[in-house]
One Martini backbone bead per residue (centre of mass of N, CA, C, O) as a GRO file, in nm:
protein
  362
    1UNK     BB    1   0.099   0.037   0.017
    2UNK     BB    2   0.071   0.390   0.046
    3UNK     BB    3   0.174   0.620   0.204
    4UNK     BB    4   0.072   0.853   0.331
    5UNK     BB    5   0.045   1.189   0.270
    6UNK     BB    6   0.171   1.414   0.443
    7UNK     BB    7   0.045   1.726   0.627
    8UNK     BB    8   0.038   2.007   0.523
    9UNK     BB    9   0.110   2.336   0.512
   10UNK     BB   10  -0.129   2.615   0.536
   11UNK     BB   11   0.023   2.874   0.590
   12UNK     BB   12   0.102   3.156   0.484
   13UNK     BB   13   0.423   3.167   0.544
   14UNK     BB   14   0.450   2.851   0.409
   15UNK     BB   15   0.410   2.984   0.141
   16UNK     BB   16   0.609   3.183   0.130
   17UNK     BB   17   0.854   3.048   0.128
   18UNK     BB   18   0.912   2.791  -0.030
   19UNK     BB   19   1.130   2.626   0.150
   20UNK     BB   20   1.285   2.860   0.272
   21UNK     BB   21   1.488   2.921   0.527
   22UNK     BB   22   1.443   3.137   0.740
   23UNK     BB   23   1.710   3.215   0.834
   24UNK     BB   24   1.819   3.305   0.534
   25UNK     BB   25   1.619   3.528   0.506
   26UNK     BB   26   1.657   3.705   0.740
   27UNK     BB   27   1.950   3.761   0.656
   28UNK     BB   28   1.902   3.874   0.367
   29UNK     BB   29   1.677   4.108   0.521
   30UNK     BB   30   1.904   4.249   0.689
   31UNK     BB   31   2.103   4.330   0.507
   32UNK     BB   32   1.878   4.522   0.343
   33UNK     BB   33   1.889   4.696   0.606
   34UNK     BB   34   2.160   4.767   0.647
   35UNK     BB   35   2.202   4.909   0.413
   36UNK     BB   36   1.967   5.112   0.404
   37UNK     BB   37   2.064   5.280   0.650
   38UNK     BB   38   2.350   5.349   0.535
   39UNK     BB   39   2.236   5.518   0.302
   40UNK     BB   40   2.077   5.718   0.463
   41UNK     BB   41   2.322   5.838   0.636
   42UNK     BB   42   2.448   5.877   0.315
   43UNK     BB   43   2.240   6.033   0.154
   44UNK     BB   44   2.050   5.854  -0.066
   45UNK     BB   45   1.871   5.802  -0.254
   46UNK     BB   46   1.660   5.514  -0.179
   47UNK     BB   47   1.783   5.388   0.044
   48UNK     BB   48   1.665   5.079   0.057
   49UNK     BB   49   1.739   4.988  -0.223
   50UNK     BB   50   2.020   5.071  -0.240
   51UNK     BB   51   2.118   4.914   0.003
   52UNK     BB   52   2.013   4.611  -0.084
   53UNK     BB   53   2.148   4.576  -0.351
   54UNK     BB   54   2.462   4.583  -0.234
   55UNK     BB   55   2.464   4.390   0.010
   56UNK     BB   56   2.333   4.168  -0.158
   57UNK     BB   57   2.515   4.148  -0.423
   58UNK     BB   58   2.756   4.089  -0.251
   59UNK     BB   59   2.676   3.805  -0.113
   60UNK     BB   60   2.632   3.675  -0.374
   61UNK     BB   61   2.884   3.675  -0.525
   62UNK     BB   62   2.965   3.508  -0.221
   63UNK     BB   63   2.759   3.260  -0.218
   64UNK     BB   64   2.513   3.350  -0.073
   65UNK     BB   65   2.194   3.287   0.029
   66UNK     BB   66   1.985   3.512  -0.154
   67UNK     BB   67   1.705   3.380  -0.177
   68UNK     BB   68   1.352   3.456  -0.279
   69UNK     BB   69   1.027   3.399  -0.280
   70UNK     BB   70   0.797   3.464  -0.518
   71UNK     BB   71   0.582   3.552  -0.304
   72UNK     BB   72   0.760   3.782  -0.162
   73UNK     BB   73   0.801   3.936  -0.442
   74UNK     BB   74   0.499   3.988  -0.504
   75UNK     BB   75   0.450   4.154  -0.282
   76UNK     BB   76   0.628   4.397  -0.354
   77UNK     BB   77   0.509   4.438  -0.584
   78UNK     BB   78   0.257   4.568  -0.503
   79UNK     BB   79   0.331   4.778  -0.326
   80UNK     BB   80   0.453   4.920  -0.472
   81UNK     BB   81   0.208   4.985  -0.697
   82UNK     BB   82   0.092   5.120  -0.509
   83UNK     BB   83   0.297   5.361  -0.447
   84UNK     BB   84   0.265   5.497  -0.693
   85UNK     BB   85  -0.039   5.537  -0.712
   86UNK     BB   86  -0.055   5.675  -0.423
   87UNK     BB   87   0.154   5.925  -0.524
   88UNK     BB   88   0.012   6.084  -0.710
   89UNK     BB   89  -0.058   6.402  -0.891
   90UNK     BB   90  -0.288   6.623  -0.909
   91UNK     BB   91  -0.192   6.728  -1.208
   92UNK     BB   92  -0.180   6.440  -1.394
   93UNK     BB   93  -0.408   6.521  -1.610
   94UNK     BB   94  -0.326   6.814  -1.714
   95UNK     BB   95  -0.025   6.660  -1.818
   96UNK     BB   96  -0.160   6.450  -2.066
   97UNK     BB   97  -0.138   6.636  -2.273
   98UNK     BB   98   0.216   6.557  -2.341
   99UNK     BB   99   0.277   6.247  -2.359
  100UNK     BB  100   0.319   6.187  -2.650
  101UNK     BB  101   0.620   6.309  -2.680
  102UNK     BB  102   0.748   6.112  -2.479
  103UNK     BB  103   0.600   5.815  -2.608
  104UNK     BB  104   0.808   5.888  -2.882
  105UNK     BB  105   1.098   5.888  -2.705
  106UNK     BB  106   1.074   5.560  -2.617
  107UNK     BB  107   1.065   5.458  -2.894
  108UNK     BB  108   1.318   5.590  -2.996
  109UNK     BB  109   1.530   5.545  -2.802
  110UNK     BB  110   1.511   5.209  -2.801
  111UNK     BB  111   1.601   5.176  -3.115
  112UNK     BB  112   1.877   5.292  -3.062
  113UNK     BB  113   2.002   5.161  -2.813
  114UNK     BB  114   1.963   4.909  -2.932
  115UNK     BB  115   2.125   4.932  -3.219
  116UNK     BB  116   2.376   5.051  -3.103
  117UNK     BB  117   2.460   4.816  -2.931
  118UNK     BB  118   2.445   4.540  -3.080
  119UNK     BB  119   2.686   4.685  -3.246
  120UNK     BB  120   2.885   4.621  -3.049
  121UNK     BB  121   2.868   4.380  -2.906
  122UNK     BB  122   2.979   4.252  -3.212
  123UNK     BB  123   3.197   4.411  -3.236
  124UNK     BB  124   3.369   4.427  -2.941
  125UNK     BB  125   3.314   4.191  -2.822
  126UNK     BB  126   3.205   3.917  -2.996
  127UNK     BB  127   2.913   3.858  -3.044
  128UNK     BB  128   2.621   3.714  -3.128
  129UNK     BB  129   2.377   3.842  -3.236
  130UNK     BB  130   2.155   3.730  -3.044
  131UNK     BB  131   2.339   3.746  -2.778
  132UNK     BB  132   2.363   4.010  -2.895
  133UNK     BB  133   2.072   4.160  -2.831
  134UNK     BB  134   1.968   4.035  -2.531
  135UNK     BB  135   2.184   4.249  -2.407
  136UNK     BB  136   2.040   4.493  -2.467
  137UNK     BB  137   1.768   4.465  -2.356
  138UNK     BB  138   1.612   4.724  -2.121
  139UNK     BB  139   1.430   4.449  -2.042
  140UNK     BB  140   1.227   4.176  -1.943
  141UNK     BB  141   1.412   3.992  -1.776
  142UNK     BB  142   1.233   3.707  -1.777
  143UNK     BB  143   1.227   3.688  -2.121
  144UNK     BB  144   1.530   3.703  -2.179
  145UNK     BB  145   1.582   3.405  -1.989
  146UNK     BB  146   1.417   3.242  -2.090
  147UNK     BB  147   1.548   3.231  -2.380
  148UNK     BB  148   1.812   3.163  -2.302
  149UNK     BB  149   1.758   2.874  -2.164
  150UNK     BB  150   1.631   2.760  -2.443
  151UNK     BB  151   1.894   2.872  -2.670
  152UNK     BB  152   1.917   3.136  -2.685
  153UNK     BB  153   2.170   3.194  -2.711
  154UNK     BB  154   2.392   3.296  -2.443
  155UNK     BB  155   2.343   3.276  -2.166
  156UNK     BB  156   2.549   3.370  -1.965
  157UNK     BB  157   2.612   3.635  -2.103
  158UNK     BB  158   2.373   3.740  -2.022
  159UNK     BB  159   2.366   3.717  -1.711
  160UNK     BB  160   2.551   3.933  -1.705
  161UNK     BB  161   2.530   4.194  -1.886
  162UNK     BB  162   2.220   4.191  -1.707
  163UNK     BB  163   2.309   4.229  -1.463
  164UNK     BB  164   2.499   4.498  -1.447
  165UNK     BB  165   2.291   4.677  -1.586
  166UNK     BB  166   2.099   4.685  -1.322
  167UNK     BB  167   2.273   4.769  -1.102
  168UNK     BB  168   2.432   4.996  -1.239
  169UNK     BB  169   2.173   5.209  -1.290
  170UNK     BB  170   2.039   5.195  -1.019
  171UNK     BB  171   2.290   5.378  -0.915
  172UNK     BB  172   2.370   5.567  -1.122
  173UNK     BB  173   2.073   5.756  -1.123
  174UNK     BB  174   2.072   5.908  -0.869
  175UNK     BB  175   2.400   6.013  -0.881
  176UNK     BB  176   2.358   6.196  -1.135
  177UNK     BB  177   2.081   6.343  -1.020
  178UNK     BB  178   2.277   6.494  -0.817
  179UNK     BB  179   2.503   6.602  -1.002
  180UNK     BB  180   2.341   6.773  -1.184
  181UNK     BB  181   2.053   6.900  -1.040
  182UNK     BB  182   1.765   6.689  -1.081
  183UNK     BB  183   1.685   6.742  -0.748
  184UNK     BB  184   1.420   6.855  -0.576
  185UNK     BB  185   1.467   7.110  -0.338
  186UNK     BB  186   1.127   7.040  -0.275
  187UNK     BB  187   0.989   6.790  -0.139
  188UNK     BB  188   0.752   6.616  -0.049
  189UNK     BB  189   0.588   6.600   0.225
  190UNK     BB  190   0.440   6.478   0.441
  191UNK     BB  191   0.147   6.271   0.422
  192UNK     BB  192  -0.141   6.118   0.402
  193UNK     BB  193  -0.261   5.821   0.569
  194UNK     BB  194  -0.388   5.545   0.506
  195UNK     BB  195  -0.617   5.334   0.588
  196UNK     BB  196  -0.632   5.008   0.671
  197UNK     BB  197  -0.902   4.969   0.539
  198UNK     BB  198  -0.824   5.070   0.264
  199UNK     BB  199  -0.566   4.884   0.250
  200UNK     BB  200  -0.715   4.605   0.228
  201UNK     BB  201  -0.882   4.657   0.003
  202UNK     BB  202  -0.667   4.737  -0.218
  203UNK     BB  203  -0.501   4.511  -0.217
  204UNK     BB  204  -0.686   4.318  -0.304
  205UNK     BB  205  -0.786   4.430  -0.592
  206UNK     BB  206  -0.468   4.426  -0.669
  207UNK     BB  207  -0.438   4.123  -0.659
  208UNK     BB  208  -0.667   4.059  -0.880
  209UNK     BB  209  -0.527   4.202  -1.103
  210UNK     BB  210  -0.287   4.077  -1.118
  211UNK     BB  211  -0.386   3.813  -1.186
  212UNK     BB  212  -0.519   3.863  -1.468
  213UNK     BB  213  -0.241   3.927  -1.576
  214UNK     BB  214  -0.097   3.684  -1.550
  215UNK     BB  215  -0.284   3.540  -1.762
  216UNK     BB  216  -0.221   3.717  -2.017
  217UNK     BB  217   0.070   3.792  -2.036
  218UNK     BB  218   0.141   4.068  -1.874
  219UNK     BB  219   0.387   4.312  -1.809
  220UNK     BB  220   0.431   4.304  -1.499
  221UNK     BB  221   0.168   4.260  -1.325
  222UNK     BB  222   0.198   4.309  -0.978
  223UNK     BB  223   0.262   4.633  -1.071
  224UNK     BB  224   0.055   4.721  -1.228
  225UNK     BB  225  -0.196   4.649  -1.173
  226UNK     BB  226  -0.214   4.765  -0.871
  227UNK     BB  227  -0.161   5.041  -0.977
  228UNK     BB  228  -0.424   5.091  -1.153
  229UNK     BB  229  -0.596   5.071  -0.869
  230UNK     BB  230  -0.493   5.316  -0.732
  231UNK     BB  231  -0.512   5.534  -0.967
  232UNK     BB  232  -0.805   5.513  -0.983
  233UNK     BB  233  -0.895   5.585  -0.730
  234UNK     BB  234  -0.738   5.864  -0.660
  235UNK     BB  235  -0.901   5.989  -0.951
  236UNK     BB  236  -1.201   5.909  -0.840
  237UNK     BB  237  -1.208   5.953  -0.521
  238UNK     BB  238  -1.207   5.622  -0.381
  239UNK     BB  239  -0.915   5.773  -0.173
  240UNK     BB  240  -0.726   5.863   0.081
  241UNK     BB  241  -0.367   5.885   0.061
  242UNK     BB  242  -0.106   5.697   0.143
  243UNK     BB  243   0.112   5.488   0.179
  244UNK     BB  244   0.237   5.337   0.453
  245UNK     BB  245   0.576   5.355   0.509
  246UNK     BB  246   0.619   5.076   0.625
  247UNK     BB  247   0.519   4.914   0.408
  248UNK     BB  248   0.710   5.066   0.194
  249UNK     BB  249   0.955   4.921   0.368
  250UNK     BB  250   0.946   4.689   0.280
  251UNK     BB  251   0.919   4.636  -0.029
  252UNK     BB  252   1.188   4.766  -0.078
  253UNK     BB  253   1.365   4.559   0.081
  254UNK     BB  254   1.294   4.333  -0.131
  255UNK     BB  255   1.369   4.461  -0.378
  256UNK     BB  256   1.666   4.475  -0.336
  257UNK     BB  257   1.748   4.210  -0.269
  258UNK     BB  258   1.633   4.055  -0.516
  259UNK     BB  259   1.811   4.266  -0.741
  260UNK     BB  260   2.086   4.158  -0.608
  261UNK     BB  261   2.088   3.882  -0.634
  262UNK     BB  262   2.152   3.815  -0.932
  263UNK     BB  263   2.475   3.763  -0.858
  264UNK     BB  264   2.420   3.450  -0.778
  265UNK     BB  265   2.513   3.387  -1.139
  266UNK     BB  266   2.792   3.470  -1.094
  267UNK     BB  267   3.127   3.529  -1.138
  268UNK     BB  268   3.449   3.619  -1.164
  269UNK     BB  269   3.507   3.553  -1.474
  270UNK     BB  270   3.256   3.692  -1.570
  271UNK     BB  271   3.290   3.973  -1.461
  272UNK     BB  272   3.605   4.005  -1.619
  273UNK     BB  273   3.451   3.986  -1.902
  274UNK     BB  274   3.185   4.151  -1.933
  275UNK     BB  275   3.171   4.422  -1.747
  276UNK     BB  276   3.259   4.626  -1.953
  277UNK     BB  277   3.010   4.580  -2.151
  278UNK     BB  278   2.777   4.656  -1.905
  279UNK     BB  279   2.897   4.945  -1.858
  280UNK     BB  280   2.895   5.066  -2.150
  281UNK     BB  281   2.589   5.015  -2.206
  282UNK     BB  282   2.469   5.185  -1.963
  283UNK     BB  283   2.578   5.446  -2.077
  284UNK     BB  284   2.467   5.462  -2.340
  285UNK     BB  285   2.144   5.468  -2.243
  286UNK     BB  286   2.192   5.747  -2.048
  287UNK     BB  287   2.272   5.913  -2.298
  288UNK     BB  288   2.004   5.833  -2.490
  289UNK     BB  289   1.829   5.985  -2.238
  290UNK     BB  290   1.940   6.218  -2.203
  291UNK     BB  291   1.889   6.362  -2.456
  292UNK     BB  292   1.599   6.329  -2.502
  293UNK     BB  293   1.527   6.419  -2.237
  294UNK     BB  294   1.601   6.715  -2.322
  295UNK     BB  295   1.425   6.763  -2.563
  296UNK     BB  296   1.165   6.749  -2.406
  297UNK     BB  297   1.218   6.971  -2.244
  298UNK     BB  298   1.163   7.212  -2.504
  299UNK     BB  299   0.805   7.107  -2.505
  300UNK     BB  300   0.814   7.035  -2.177
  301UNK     BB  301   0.621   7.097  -1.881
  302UNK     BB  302   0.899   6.943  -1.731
  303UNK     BB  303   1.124   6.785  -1.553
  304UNK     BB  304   1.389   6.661  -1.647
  305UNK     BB  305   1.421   6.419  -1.453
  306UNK     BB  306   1.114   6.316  -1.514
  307UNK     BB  307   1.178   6.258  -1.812
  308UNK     BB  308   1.399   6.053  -1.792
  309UNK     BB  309   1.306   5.840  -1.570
  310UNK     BB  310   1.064   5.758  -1.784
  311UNK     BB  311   1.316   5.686  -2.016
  312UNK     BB  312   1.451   5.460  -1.870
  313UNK     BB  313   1.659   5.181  -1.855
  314UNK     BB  314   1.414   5.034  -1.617
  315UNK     BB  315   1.261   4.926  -1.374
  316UNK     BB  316   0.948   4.982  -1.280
  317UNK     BB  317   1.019   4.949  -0.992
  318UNK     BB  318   1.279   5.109  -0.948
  319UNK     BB  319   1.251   5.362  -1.120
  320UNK     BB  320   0.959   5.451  -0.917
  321UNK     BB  321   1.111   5.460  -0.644
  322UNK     BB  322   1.311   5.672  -0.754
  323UNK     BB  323   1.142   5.876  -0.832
  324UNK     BB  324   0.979   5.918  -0.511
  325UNK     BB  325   1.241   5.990  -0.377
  326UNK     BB  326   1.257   6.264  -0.603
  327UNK     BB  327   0.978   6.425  -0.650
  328UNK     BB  328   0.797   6.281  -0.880
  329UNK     BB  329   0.597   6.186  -1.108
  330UNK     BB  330   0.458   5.861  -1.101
  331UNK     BB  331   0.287   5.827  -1.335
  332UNK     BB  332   0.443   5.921  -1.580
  333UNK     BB  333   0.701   5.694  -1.520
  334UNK     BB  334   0.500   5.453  -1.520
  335UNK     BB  335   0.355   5.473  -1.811
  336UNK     BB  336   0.656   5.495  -1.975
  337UNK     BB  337   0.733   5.217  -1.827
  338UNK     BB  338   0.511   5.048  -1.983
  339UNK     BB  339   0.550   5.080  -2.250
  340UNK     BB  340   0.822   4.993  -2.273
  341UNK     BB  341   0.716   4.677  -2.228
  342UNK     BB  342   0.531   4.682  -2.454
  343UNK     BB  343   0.747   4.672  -2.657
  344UNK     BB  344   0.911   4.467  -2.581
  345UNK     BB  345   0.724   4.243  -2.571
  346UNK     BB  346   0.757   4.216  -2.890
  347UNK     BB  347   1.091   4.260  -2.942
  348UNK     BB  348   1.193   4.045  -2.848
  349UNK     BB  349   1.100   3.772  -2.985
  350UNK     BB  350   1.133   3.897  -3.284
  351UNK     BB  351   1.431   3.948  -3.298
  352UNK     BB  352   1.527   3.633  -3.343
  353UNK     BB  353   1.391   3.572  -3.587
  354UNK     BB  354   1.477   3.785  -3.792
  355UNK     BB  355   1.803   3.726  -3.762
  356UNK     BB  356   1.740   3.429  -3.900
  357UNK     BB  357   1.666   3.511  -4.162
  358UNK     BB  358   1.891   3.685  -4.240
  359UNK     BB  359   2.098   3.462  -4.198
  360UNK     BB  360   1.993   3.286  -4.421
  361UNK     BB  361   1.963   3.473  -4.669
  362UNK     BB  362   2.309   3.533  -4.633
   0.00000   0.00000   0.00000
């Protein structure tokens, strides 16, 4: 006979957790939170974010387990998502006829870019077509990795010069932005928190909005989603407030570790190969962003700052919490980083299609 199949632990924590061991995480997310207190004493922008970034891509480097459960990762997605949204800024109806030409500034900014970088890769590193192709790519990065892990492309080499990318920009994009002097000099002051009612309400059908774009295999969802349902509730004025800080600081903190772990997929050898042209290709995007973002800021009523964080190639999660923490319209941020995904979406499985037809054509 079969012996029973002893019974589940269907607790909440034992859901998130996903086998991964308390220990370990709590270390994890400790690291995270260390880091976090560092950047705020060295007063960085977002600092939960880029200190848990640090601390946590160190650990990971150095081989320490620092995995967390994608379920308390889509936690932290949500999170974000609802305080993207509950931080609209009230004015941001009134400058939505402005957002076209910065919308076709991220469509021309992205081919510029992606086919910049895409011929550096082949020409100066010697990657193969496909390979410097999704090398290239500014997001969308776990169907990036998915195509490489499928055999499409060098999975290890775009794994790596695509870790190397988002760490360095996402560290590189606050301190340019106090470099510059595109930090507004006076940000937002403390605002009323929503209620707890509010917050347990506004929550549940973000996660249900998350779950639905999940069905549809739509981009980014359980930050689309949350995010859409936020911003849609604070300007039809069916809830008042933002998230409360504390919530707002888990999020982030773990966003951060996560964002961090990614180092754990690196070598040191893949590293000494590599890091030089992620770090050149990143250059190149930032620049490629700022000249972008300089013209439209000579036709658009709205800091350089703001429409730069708009147009920049990073994560919609990491660049929306960059851009709350520098006092810019969240609103604007995030929506045109989500069209950034949806052109993305079309154009990763797509361009290794076309890549294979010239070169058989050729």
């Amino acid at each position: 006979m079969k012996p029973p199949s002893p019974p589940r632990d269907r607790s909440i924590v034992a859901n998130l957790l996903e086998g991964t061991h308390p220990g370990q995480l709590a270390a994890t997310l400790s690291l995270s939170v260390l880091g976090g207190l560092a950047a705020l004493w060295i007063g960085i922008p977002a600092p939960l974010l880029i200190g848990g970034i640090v601390t946590v891509g160190i650990a990971s480097f150095f081989r320490f387990d620092t995995h967390l459960p994608n379920r308390l990762v889509n936690v932290a997605f949500v999170i974000v998502g609802l305080l993207l949204g509950s931080n609209v800024s009230e004015d941001t109806l009134a400058l939505v006829g402005q957002w076209p030409f910065s919308m076709v500034g991220v469509a021309a900014g992205l081919v510029v870019m992606v086919g910049l970088t895409t011929l550096l890769m082949m020409r100066v590193f010697k990657l193969d077509p496909t390979t410097a192709y999704l090398c290239s790519v500014p997001g969308h990065l776990s169907m990036v990795m998915s195509m490489a892990v499928s055999g499409i492309g060098d999975a290890k080499r775009i794994v790596t010069i695509q870790s190397v990318r988002i760490l360095f920009l996402t560290l590189l994009v606050p301190l340019l932005a106090m470099a510059l002097g595109l930090v507004p000099e006076h940000l937002t002051g403390a605002r009323v928190e929503m209620s707890v009612v509010t917050l347990v309400v506004l929550s549940a059908i973000a996660v249900a909005a998350g779950l639905i774009l999940m069905r549809v295999q739509a981009p980014a969802p359980m930050v689309i989603g949350p995010m859409l349902v936020s911003v849609a509730g604070k300007l039809a004025g069916l809830y008042h407030g933002v998230l409360p800080q504390s919530v707002a600081a888990v999020g982030l903190i773990i966003i951060g570790a996560q964002i961090g772990g990614r180092m754990a997929r690196v070598t040191l050898d893949d590293l000494k190969r590599d890091s030089i042209a992620g770090i050149v290709m990143t250059l190149i995007m930032v620049g490629i962003t700022a000249l972008v973002a300089l013209g439209l800021s000579l036709v658009m009523d709205m800091p350089l700052g703001q429409i730069w964080l708009g147009l920049a190639p990073g994560g919609l999660d990491a660049i929306g919490a960059l851009g709350l923490a520098l006092g810019y319209d969240t609103a604007f941020i995030a929506a045109h980083q989500t069209w950034r995904l949806i052109i993305l979406g079309v154009a990763i499985p797509l361009g290794p299609v076309l890549i294979r037809r010239r070169q058989r054509a050729g």
